[in-house]
N, C-alpha and C positions, 0 to 999 in steps of 0.2 A: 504493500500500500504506500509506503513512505517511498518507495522510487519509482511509482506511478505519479504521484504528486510531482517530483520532479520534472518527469518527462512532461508531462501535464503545462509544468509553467513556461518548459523550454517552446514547447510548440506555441503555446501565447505567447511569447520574448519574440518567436519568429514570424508573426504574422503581425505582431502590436509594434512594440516598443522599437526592433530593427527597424521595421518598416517604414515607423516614424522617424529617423534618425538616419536612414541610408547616407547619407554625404556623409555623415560624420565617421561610419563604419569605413566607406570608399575612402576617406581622407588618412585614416588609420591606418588600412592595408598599403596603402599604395604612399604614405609618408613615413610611416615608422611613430613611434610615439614618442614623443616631448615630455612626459609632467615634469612640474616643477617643484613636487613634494612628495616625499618617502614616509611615509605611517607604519612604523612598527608598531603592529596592534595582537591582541592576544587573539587566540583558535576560538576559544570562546562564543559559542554558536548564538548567545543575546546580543554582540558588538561588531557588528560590523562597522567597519570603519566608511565604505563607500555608502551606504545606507545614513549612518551617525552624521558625513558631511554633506549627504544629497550633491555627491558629484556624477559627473557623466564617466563614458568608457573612457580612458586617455588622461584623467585629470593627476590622478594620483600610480605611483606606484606601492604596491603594500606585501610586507611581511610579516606574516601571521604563525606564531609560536604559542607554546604552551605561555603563559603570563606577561609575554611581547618581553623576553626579556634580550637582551644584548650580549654574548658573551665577551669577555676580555679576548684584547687583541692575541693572537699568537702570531710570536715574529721569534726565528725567522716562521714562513708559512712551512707546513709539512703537508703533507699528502694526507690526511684526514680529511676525515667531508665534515666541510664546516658550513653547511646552507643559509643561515643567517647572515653569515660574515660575507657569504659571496653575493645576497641579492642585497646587501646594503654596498657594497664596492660596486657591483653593476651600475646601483641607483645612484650613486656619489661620480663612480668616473666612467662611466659608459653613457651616462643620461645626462650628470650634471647639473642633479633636481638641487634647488636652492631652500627647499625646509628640510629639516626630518624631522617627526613630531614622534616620539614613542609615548604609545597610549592605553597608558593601563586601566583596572575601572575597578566596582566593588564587585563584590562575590567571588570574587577570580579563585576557582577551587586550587589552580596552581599554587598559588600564595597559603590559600590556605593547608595545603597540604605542608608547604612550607615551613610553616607557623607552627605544626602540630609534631610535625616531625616524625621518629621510630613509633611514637605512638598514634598516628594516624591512620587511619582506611587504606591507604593509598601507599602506603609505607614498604609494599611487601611487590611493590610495579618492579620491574626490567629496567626504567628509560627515565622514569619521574621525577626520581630524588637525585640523581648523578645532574639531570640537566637544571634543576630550581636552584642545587648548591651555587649556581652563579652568582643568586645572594642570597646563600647561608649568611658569611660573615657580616651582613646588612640585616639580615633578620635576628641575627645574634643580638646586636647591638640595639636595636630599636626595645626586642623583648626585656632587654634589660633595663635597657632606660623608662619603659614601661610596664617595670613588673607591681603586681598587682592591678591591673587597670583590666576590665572586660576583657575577652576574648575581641569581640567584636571591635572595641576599638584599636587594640593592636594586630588584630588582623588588617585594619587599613588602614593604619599609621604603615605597616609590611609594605601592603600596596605600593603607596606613595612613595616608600622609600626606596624599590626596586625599581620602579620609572626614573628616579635619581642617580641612583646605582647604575643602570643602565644609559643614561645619558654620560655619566663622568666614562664610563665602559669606550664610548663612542669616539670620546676625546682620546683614547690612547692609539685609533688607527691616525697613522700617518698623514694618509691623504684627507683623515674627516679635520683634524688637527690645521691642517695647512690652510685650509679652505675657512674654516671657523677665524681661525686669525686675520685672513683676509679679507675678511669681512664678504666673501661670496657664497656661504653657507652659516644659515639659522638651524640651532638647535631648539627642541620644545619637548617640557618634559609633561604630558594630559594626562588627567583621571578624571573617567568618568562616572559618576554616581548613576547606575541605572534605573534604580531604584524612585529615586524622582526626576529622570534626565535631566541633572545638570552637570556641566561640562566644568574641569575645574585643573589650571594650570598654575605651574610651578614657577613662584617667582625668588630669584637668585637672590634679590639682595634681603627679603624680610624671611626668607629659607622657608617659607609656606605655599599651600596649596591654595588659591584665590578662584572663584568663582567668576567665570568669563561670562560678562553682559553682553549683548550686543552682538556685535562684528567686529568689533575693536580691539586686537590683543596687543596690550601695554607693556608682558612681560614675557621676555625670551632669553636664550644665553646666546650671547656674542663674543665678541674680541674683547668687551667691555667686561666680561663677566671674571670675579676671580674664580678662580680655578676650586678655590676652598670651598666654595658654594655649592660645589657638583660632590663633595666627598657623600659617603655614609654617613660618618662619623658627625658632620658639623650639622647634617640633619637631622641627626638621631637628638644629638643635644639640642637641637630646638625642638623638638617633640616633646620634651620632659619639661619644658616649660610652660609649654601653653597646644594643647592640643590642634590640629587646624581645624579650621570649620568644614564639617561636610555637608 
């Protein structure tokens, strides 16, 4: 039933929506695609990212992982399959997209598996826990700085801090580093609250998570940004001070 449903919405995609949009499908095929932003966004079957920003085919390029997380650079490169690392180098020096926005959001069972750790549900997977350790030492640090506090809020004090994690992650490749200094590539670190859709991004200098009004985003990391900003550690400590607003 469920890939009845599928085929079901393809054949309306190809009579409806292509139909409506043929130049823009023709312009694609026959030009190649341009976007000029890269969303690393979680697998997470409630968040999509092309849906979340009501973009068209071509707008965006997106990497979609267990918790949208980033892994640390490895240099030199070896012969492992590093898939993340290679469609974010695609999207940085094959495309020359000028955002990348890594988008994490609440409920993310990744995190939460996280969080919970040898004693969780999830504990006893093949592939889970080797790939979330990306930020162990960021969930370490958070649980500590907020020991005793709900479940639920340090599960998404985790969140936030892993999209953090994951952007200072970003800053150790090379060419993401060259480009961020030069002021020809934006980093953005999004959480989404799904729960009552709202969108809520990372601002470097007050080290919190701020609720995006409007169309207008005021806070990003640049060439401007200190580098201290993007750590675990300086977020975790502003955690223990004052909670973010979700």
């Amino acid at each position: 039933m469920a890939l009845e449903r599928l085929l079901k919405g393809f054949a309306d995609f190809r009579v409806g929506y292509y139909q409506e949009h043929l130049d823009l499908f023709e312009k694609l095929a026959t030009e190649g695609q341009s976007p000029k932003i890269l969303i690393i966004g979680c697998s997470d079957a409630r968040v999509d990212p092309g849906i979340l920003t009501q973009t068209k085919p071509g707008d965006i390029f997106t990497v979609r992982n267990v918790a949208a997380m980033v892994p640390p650079v490895q240099f030199p490169p070896d012969e492992r399959h590093h898939g993340t690392s290679a469609a974010i180098e695609f999207a940085v020096r094959g495309l020359g997209v000028e955002h990348i926005v890594v988008l994490g959001h609440a409920l993310c069972g990744g995190i939460g598996a996280l969080v919970d750790g040898r004693g969780g549900a999830y504990a006893h997977y093949d592939y889970l826990s080797t790939w979330t350790s990306i930020a162990q030492d960021t969930r370490d640090l958070v649980v500590e700085e907020l020991k005793g506090r709900p479940r639920e809020e340090v599960t998404r004090a985790v969140e936030q801090a892993a999209v953090v994690n994951s952007v200072n992650n970003l800053m150790g490749y090379r060419w993401i580093e060259e480009r961020v200094k030069a002021g020809t590539l934006t980093l953005h670190a999004w959480w989404f609250n799904l729960t009552v859709g709202q969108l809520y991004a990372f601002n470097p200098e007050t080290l919190k998570f701020t609720a995006v009004v409007g169309v207008k985003l005021d806070v990003a990391i640049t060439a401007r940004t200190a580098l201290s900003a993007l750590t675990p550690e300086a977020f975790a400590a502003a955690l223990a001070g004052k909670m973010p607003a979700f």
